[in-house]
N, C-alpha and C positions, 0 to 999 in steps of 0.2 A: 132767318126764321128756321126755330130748330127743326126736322123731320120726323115727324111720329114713326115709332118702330110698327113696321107689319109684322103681326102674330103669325101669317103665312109662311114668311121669313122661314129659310132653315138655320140660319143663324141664331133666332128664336127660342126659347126654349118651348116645347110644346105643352097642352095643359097637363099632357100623362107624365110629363116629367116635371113642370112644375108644381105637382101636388105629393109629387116624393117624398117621404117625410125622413127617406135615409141620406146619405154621400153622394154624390154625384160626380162624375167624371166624364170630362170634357176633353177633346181632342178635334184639334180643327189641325186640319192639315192641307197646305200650300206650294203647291209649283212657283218658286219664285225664280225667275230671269236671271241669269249667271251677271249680268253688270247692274244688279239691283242688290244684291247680298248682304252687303257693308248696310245700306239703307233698311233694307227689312229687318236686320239683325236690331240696328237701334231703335227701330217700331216697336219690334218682338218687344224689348226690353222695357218699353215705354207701356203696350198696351200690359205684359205681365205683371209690371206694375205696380199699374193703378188696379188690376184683378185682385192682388196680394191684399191691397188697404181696403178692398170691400167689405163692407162684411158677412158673415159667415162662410170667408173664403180659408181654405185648409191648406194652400199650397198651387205651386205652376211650376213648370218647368217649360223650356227651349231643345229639343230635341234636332240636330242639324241632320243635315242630308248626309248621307255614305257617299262612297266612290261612286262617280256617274251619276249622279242624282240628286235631283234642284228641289226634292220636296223636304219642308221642313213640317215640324208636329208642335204645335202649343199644346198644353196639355195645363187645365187648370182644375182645380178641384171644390166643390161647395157644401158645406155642410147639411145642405136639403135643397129638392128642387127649387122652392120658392127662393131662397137666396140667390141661385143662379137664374131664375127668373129675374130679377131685380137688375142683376148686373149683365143681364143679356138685353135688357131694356133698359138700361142707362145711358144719359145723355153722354157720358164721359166717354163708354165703350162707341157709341154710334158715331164721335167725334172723328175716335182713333179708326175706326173701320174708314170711316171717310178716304184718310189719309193714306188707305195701304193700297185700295183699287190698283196704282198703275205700278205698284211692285210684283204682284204674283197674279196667277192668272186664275183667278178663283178660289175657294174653297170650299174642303168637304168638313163635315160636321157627325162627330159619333157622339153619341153620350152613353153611358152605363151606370146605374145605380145601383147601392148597395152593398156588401162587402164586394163582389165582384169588381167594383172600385178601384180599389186601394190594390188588387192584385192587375186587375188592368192600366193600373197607372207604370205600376211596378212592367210592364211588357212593352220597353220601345221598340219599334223596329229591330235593332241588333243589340240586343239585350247580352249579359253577360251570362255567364255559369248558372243555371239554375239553382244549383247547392246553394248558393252567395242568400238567394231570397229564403231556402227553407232554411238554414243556420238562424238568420234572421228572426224567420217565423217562431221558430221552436224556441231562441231562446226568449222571443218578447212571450210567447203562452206561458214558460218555465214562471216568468218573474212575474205575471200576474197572478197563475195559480199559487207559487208562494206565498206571496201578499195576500193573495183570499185565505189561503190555510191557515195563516198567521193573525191574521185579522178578523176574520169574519166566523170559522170556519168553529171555535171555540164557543161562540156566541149562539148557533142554530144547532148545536150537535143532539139537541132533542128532539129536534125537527125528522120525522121520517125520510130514507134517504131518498125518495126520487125528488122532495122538497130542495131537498140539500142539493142533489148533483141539478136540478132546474135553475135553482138562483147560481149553482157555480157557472152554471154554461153559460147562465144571460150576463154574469160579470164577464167573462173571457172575451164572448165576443163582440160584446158592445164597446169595453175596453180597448181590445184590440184594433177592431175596424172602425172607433172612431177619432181613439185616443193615441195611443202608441204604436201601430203601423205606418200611419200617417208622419209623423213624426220622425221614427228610424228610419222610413225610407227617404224622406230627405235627406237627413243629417248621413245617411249613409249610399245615397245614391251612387255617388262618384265609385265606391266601392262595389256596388251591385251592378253596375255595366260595365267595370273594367273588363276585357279580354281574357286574363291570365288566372 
């Protein structure tokens, strides 16, 4: 018989987070047992997943512990609270929680919404060179503002300008914090926490 999820749960998403109607970002993080490693790693990989094929999931990551230190970070992302509502109350998540109990000794649970997000996602533990993310940042603003100038910018130029710079800002950063940050910082992760 399956276990009804408790909404008390912090594992849960709570109802001020699931009525979010922005990004959400999750980070559950885990003391797991030095001869349990190998095993949680292929949990990790198993519950990231099945997070990944949900839907309105944005992206996860596996974040491992530093020198001296048994804590790991999952770190998953949803395109609104409700969708990580859904998949924090999923029989398939409650399965996999099942299974991890006698590998780590608990866990903690943060969430943040919003574009704060995508730059918290971007801050593991020993994150790399700051410059790495604002290169990043500034060139994904560059190539949306182009594209609006190019696009859009011809089309409203009757438009008085606080009209005009209003819809510029609400393209840049809806684009950016929903569309194209999200994305660059995956596909450029390994880049963005290297050391050097």
């Amino acid at each position: 018989m399956q276990r009804r999820p408790d909404p008390r749960d912090p594992a849960i998403a709570p109802e001020h987070v699931a009525g979010v109607a922005e990004p959400v970002t999750v980070t559950v993080a885990r003391d797991v047992r030095p001869e349990q490693r190998a095993p949680f790693e292929e949990w990790a990989g198993e519950i990231l997943g099945l997070a990944e094929r949900f839907p309105g999931n944005l992206g996860t990551s596996l974040l491992r512990p530093g020198a001296g230190s048994t804590r790991y970070h999952l770190v998953y992302r949803f395109s609104d609270g409700e969708s990580l509502a859904r998949w924090e109350r999923s029989a398939e998540r409650q399965a996999a929680l099942e299974r991890v109990e006698h590998l780590s000794g608990g866990a903690d649970y943060a969430r943040v919404a919003g574009l704060d997000s995508f730059f918290t996602a971007m801050t593991p533990p020993r994150p790399g060179p700051r410059w790495r993310l604002t290169v990043l940042t500034i060139a994904a603003v560059f190539a949306i503002t182009l594209g609006f100038q190019l696009l859009v910018a011809p089309h409203v130029g009757s438009w008085p300008l606080p009209l005009r710079l209003l819809l510029s800002a609400t393209v840049v950063v809806v684009l950016l914090g929903q569309v194209v940050m999200p994305r660059l910082t995956r596909w450029f992760g390994p880049w963005l926490r290297g050391r050097r």
